[in-house]
C-alpha positions in Angstrom: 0.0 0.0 0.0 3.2 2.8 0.7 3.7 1.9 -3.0 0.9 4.2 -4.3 1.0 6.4 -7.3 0.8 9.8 -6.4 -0.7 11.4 -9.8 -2.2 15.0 -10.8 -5.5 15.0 -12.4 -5.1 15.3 -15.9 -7.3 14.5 -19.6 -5.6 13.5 -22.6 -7.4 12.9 -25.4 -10.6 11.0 -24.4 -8.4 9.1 -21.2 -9.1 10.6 -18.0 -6.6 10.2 -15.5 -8.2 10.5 -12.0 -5.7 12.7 -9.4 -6.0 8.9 -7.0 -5.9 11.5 -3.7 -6.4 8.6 -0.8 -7.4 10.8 2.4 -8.1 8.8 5.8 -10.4 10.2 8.3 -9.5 9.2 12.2 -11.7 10.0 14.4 -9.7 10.1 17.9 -12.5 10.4 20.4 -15.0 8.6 21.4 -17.5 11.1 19.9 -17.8 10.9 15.7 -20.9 11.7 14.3 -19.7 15.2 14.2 -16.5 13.9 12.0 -19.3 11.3 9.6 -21.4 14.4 8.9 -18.2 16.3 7.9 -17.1 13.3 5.4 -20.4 13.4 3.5 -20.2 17.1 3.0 -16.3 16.8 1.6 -18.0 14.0 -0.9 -20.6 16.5 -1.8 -18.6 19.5 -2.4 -15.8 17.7 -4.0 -18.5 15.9 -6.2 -20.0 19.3 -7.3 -16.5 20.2 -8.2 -16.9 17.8 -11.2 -14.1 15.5 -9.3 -15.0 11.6 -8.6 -15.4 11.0 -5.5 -15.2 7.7 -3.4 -16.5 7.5 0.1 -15.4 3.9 2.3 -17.4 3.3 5.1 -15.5 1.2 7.7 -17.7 1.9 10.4 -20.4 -0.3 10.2 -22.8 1.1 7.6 -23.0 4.7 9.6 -22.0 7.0 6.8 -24.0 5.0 3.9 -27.5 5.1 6.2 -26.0 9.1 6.6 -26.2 9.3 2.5 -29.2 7.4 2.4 -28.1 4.3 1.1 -29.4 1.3 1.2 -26.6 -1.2 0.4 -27.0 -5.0 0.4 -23.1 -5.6 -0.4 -20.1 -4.7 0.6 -16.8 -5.1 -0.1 -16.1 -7.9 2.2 -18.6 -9.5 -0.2 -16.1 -9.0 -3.0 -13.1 -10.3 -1.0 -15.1 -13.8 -0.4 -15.7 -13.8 -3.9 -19.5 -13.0 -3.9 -19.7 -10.1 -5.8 -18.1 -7.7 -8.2 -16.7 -4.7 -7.0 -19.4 -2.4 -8.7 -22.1 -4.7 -6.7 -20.2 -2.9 -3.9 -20.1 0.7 -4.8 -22.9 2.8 -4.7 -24.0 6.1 -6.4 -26.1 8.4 -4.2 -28.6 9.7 -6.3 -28.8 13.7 -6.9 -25.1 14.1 -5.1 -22.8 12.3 -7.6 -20.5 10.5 -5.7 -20.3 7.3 -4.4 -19.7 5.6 -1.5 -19.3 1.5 -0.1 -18.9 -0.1 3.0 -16.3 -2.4 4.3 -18.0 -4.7 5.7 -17.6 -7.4 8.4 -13.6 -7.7 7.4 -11.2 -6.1 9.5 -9.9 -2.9 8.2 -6.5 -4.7 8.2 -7.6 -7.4 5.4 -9.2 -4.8 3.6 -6.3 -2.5 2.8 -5.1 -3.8 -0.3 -8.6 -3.2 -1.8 -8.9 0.1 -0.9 -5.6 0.9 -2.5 -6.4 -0.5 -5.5 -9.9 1.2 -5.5 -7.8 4.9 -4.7 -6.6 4.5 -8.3 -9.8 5.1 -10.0 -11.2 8.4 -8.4 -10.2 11.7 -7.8 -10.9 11.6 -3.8 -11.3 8.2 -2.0 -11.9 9.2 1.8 -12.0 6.1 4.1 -13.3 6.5 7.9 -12.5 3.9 9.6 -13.7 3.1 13.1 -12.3 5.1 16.2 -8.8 3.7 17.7 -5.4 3.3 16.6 -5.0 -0.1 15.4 -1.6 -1.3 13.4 -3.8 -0.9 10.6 -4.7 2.7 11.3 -1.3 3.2 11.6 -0.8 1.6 7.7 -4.0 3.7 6.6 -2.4 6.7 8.1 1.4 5.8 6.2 0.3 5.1 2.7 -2.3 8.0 2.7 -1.7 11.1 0.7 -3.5 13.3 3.0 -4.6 12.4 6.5 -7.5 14.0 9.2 -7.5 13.3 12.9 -10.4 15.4 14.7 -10.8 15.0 18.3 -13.3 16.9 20.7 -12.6 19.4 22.6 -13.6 18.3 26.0 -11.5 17.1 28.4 -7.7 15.9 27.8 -9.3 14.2 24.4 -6.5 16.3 22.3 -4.1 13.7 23.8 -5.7 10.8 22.1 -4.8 12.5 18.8 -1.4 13.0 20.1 -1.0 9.5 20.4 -2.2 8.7 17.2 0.6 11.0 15.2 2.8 9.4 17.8 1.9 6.2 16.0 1.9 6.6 13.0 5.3 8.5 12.9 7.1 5.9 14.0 6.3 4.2 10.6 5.9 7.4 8.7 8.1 10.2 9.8 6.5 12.4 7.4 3.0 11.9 8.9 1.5 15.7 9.1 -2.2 15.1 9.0 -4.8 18.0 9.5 -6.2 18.4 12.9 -9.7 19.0 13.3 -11.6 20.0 16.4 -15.4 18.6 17.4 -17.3 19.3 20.8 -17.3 22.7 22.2 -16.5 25.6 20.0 -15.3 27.7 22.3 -12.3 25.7 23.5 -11.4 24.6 19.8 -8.4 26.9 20.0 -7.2 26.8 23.0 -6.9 23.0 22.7 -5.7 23.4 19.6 -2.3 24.8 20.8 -2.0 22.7 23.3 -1.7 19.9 20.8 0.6 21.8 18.7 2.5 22.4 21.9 2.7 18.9 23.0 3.2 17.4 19.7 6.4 20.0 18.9 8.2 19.3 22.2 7.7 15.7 21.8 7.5 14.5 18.3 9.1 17.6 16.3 7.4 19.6 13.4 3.7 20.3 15.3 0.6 19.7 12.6 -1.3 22.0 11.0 -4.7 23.5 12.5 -7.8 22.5 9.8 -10.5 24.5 12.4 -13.3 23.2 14.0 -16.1 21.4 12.8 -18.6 23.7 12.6 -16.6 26.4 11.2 -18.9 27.9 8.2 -18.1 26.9 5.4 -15.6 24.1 6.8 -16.1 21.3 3.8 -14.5 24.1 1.3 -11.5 24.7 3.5 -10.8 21.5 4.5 -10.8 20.3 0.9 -8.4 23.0 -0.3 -5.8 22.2 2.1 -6.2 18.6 1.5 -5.8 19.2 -2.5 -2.3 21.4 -1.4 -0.6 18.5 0.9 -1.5 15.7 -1.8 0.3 18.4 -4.3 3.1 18.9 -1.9 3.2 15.1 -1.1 3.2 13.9 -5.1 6.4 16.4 -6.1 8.1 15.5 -2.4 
Protein backbone atom coordinates (compact mmCIF):
# COMPACT_ATOMS: atom_id res chain seq x y z
CA UNK A 1 0.00 0.00 0.00
CA UNK A 2 3.20 2.76 0.71
CA UNK A 3 3.74 1.92 -3.01
CA UNK A 4 0.93 4.22 -4.34
CA UNK A 5 1.00 6.43 -7.34
CA UNK A 6 0.83 9.83 -6.38
CA UNK A 7 -0.69 11.40 -9.83
CA UNK A 8 -2.25 15.04 -10.80
CA UNK A 9 -5.53 14.96 -12.39
CA UNK A 10 -5.09 15.29 -15.85
CA UNK A 11 -7.29 14.53 -19.60
CA UNK A 12 -5.64 13.45 -22.61
CA UNK A 13 -7.44 12.90 -25.36
CA UNK A 14 -10.61 11.04 -24.38
CA UNK A 15 -8.45 9.08 -21.21
CA UNK A 16 -9.15 10.64 -17.98
CA UNK A 17 -6.59 10.16 -15.46
CA UNK A 18 -8.25 10.51 -12.05
CA UNK A 19 -5.66 12.69 -9.36
CA UNK A 20 -5.96 8.85 -6.97
CA UNK A 21 -5.87 11.48 -3.67
CA UNK A 22 -6.39 8.62 -0.77
CA UNK A 23 -7.41 10.80 2.39
CA UNK A 24 -8.15 8.77 5.82
CA UNK A 25 -10.41 10.16 8.28
CA UNK A 26 -9.52 9.17 12.20
CA UNK A 27 -11.72 9.99 14.44
CA UNK A 28 -9.68 10.10 17.89
CA UNK A 29 -12.49 10.36 20.44
CA UNK A 30 -15.04 8.57 21.38
CA UNK A 31 -17.53 11.14 19.86
CA UNK A 32 -17.75 10.88 15.72
CA UNK A 33 -20.95 11.68 14.31
CA UNK A 34 -19.70 15.16 14.23
CA UNK A 35 -16.49 13.93 12.01
CA UNK A 36 -19.30 11.27 9.57
CA UNK A 37 -21.40 14.39 8.93
CA UNK A 38 -18.24 16.27 7.89
CA UNK A 39 -17.07 13.26 5.38
CA UNK A 40 -20.38 13.43 3.53
CA UNK A 41 -20.19 17.07 2.97
CA UNK A 42 -16.34 16.76 1.60
CA UNK A 43 -17.97 14.00 -0.87
CA UNK A 44 -20.59 16.52 -1.84
CA UNK A 45 -18.60 19.48 -2.40
CA UNK A 46 -15.77 17.72 -3.96
CA UNK A 47 -18.49 15.86 -6.20
CA UNK A 48 -19.99 19.33 -7.27
CA UNK A 49 -16.52 20.20 -8.21
CA UNK A 50 -16.86 17.75 -11.22
CA UNK A 51 -14.11 15.51 -9.32
CA UNK A 52 -15.02 11.58 -8.58
CA UNK A 53 -15.43 10.98 -5.53
CA UNK A 54 -15.24 7.65 -3.37
CA UNK A 55 -16.49 7.47 0.06
CA UNK A 56 -15.37 3.94 2.26
CA UNK A 57 -17.37 3.32 5.06
CA UNK A 58 -15.47 1.17 7.68
CA UNK A 59 -17.65 1.95 10.36
CA UNK A 60 -20.45 -0.27 10.16
CA UNK A 61 -22.78 1.13 7.57
CA UNK A 62 -23.04 4.69 9.63
CA UNK A 63 -21.99 6.96 6.85
CA UNK A 64 -24.04 4.97 3.94
CA UNK A 65 -27.53 5.11 6.20
CA UNK A 66 -26.01 9.05 6.58
CA UNK A 67 -26.17 9.31 2.48
CA UNK A 68 -29.18 7.44 2.40
CA UNK A 69 -28.08 4.29 1.12
CA UNK A 70 -29.44 1.34 1.19
CA UNK A 71 -26.60 -1.20 0.43
CA UNK A 72 -26.97 -4.95 0.35
CA UNK A 73 -23.11 -5.60 -0.43
CA UNK A 74 -20.06 -4.70 0.64
CA UNK A 75 -16.81 -5.10 -0.12
CA UNK A 76 -16.07 -7.88 2.16
CA UNK A 77 -18.64 -9.52 -0.22
CA UNK A 78 -16.10 -9.03 -3.04
CA UNK A 79 -13.08 -10.35 -0.97
CA UNK A 80 -15.07 -13.77 -0.42
CA UNK A 81 -15.71 -13.82 -3.93
CA UNK A 82 -19.51 -12.99 -3.86
CA UNK A 83 -19.69 -10.14 -5.83
CA UNK A 84 -18.08 -7.71 -8.22
CA UNK A 85 -16.69 -4.71 -7.01
CA UNK A 86 -19.41 -2.44 -8.69
CA UNK A 87 -22.06 -4.66 -6.68
CA UNK A 88 -20.17 -2.92 -3.85
CA UNK A 89 -20.11 0.68 -4.79
CA UNK A 90 -22.94 2.79 -4.71
CA UNK A 91 -23.96 6.11 -6.38
CA UNK A 92 -26.09 8.44 -4.22
CA UNK A 93 -28.62 9.73 -6.27
CA UNK A 94 -28.77 13.75 -6.85
CA UNK A 95 -25.05 14.06 -5.14
CA UNK A 96 -22.79 12.31 -7.63
CA UNK A 97 -20.51 10.48 -5.67
CA UNK A 98 -20.26 7.25 -4.42
CA UNK A 99 -19.67 5.58 -1.49
CA UNK A 100 -19.32 1.50 -0.14
CA UNK A 101 -18.91 -0.08 3.05
CA UNK A 102 -16.30 -2.41 4.29
CA UNK A 103 -18.04 -4.70 5.65
CA UNK A 104 -17.56 -7.42 8.44
CA UNK A 105 -13.64 -7.74 7.43
CA UNK A 106 -11.20 -6.08 9.45
CA UNK A 107 -9.87 -2.88 8.16
CA UNK A 108 -6.53 -4.73 8.21
CA UNK A 109 -7.61 -7.41 5.37
CA UNK A 110 -9.17 -4.75 3.64
CA UNK A 111 -6.29 -2.46 2.82
CA UNK A 112 -5.15 -3.75 -0.25
CA UNK A 113 -8.60 -3.18 -1.84
CA UNK A 114 -8.86 0.14 -0.94
CA UNK A 115 -5.61 0.94 -2.47
CA UNK A 116 -6.41 -0.50 -5.50
CA UNK A 117 -9.90 1.25 -5.51
CA UNK A 118 -7.77 4.90 -4.73
CA UNK A 119 -6.60 4.52 -8.33
CA UNK A 120 -9.76 5.06 -9.97
CA UNK A 121 -11.16 8.41 -8.45
CA UNK A 122 -10.18 11.71 -7.80
CA UNK A 123 -10.92 11.64 -3.82
CA UNK A 124 -11.27 8.22 -1.96
CA UNK A 125 -11.90 9.17 1.82
CA UNK A 126 -11.98 6.14 4.12
CA UNK A 127 -13.34 6.47 7.86
CA UNK A 128 -12.46 3.85 9.64
CA UNK A 129 -13.70 3.09 13.09
CA UNK A 130 -12.28 5.08 16.17
CA UNK A 131 -8.82 3.72 17.66
CA UNK A 132 -5.44 3.34 16.57
CA UNK A 133 -5.04 -0.06 15.44
CA UNK A 134 -1.62 -1.35 13.40
CA UNK A 135 -3.82 -0.93 10.62
CA UNK A 136 -4.72 2.74 11.33
CA UNK A 137 -1.33 3.17 11.63
CA UNK A 138 -0.77 1.57 7.74
CA UNK A 139 -3.99 3.65 6.60
CA UNK A 140 -2.39 6.71 8.10
CA UNK A 141 1.42 5.84 6.21
CA UNK A 142 0.33 5.06 2.74
CA UNK A 143 -2.34 8.03 2.67
CA UNK A 144 -1.66 11.05 0.71
CA UNK A 145 -3.53 13.29 3.03
CA UNK A 146 -4.62 12.36 6.54
CA UNK A 147 -7.45 14.03 9.17
CA UNK A 148 -7.53 13.26 12.93
CA UNK A 149 -10.36 15.44 14.70
CA UNK A 150 -10.80 15.02 18.26
CA UNK A 151 -13.31 16.89 20.68
CA UNK A 152 -12.62 19.45 22.61
CA UNK A 153 -13.64 18.28 25.98
CA UNK A 154 -11.48 17.07 28.43
CA UNK A 155 -7.72 15.94 27.83
CA UNK A 156 -9.28 14.25 24.38
CA UNK A 157 -6.51 16.34 22.27
CA UNK A 158 -4.07 13.74 23.83
CA UNK A 159 -5.70 10.77 22.10
CA UNK A 160 -4.77 12.50 18.77
CA UNK A 161 -1.42 13.04 20.11
CA UNK A 162 -0.96 9.47 20.41
CA UNK A 163 -2.20 8.72 17.21
CA UNK A 164 0.58 11.00 15.21
CA UNK A 165 2.84 9.43 17.77
CA UNK A 166 1.92 6.16 16.05
CA UNK A 167 1.90 6.59 13.00
CA UNK A 168 5.27 8.50 12.90
CA UNK A 169 7.05 5.94 13.99
CA UNK A 170 6.28 4.21 10.64
CA UNK A 171 5.91 7.38 8.70
CA UNK A 172 8.10 10.22 9.82
CA UNK A 173 6.46 12.38 7.45
CA UNK A 174 3.00 11.92 8.93
CA UNK A 175 1.53 15.74 9.09
CA UNK A 176 -2.21 15.06 8.97
CA UNK A 177 -4.78 18.04 9.55
CA UNK A 178 -6.21 18.36 12.87
CA UNK A 179 -9.74 19.00 13.32
CA UNK A 180 -11.59 20.05 16.43
CA UNK A 181 -15.44 18.64 17.39
CA UNK A 182 -17.26 19.34 20.84
CA UNK A 183 -17.26 22.68 22.21
CA UNK A 184 -16.54 25.59 19.98
CA UNK A 185 -15.31 27.75 22.33
CA UNK A 186 -12.29 25.73 23.51
CA UNK A 187 -11.37 24.63 19.82
CA UNK A 188 -8.39 26.93 20.00
CA UNK A 189 -7.18 26.78 23.03
CA UNK A 190 -6.89 23.04 22.72
CA UNK A 191 -5.67 23.39 19.65
CA UNK A 192 -2.33 24.85 20.82
CA UNK A 193 -2.01 22.68 23.31
CA UNK A 194 -1.69 19.95 20.83
CA UNK A 195 0.57 21.84 18.66
CA UNK A 196 2.51 22.36 21.94
CA UNK A 197 2.74 18.88 23.02
CA UNK A 198 3.22 17.42 19.65
CA UNK A 199 6.41 19.97 18.90
CA UNK A 200 8.16 19.33 22.22
CA UNK A 201 7.74 15.71 21.82
CA UNK A 202 7.46 14.49 18.27
CA UNK A 203 9.10 17.59 16.26
CA UNK A 204 7.44 19.62 13.42
CA UNK A 205 3.65 20.33 15.26
CA UNK A 206 0.61 19.73 12.63
CA UNK A 207 -1.25 21.98 10.97
CA UNK A 208 -4.65 23.52 12.51
CA UNK A 209 -7.76 22.45 9.81
CA UNK A 210 -10.47 24.46 12.38
CA UNK A 211 -13.33 23.20 14.00
CA UNK A 212 -16.12 21.38 12.78
CA UNK A 213 -18.63 23.71 12.60
CA UNK A 214 -16.65 26.45 11.18
CA UNK A 215 -18.90 27.94 8.21
CA UNK A 216 -18.10 26.89 5.37
CA UNK A 217 -15.64 24.10 6.80
CA UNK A 218 -16.10 21.35 3.80
CA UNK A 219 -14.50 24.08 1.33
CA UNK A 220 -11.45 24.69 3.46
CA UNK A 221 -10.80 21.46 4.46
CA UNK A 222 -10.80 20.34 0.85
CA UNK A 223 -8.37 22.96 -0.30
CA UNK A 224 -5.77 22.20 2.12
CA UNK A 225 -6.24 18.64 1.47
CA UNK A 226 -5.82 19.18 -2.55
CA UNK A 227 -2.34 21.38 -1.45
CA UNK A 228 -0.64 18.52 0.88
CA UNK A 229 -1.52 15.73 -1.83
CA UNK A 230 0.34 18.36 -4.32
CA UNK A 231 3.08 18.88 -1.92
CA UNK A 232 3.23 15.13 -1.08
CA UNK A 233 3.24 13.95 -5.06
CA UNK A 234 6.36 16.44 -6.09
CA UNK A 235 8.15 15.48 -2.41
Amino acid sequence: MAQLKHKARRVQGDTYEPACRLVSLFTASGESDATYDLVVKLGRKAASYGETVLILDAVGGELLRRSGIVHARTLDDVARGNAQVSDALYITSNEHFTAGAVGPQSLEDALGLLAALSLSYDWVFVVPEVGCTPAHVRLGAASDVSVVSYDTQGDDFMRAFWMVDAVRRRAPDFDPLVLSTGEKCDAVETALMLSDTVREHLGAPTPYAGHVDDLHIETRLLEQMRDQAARRAVA
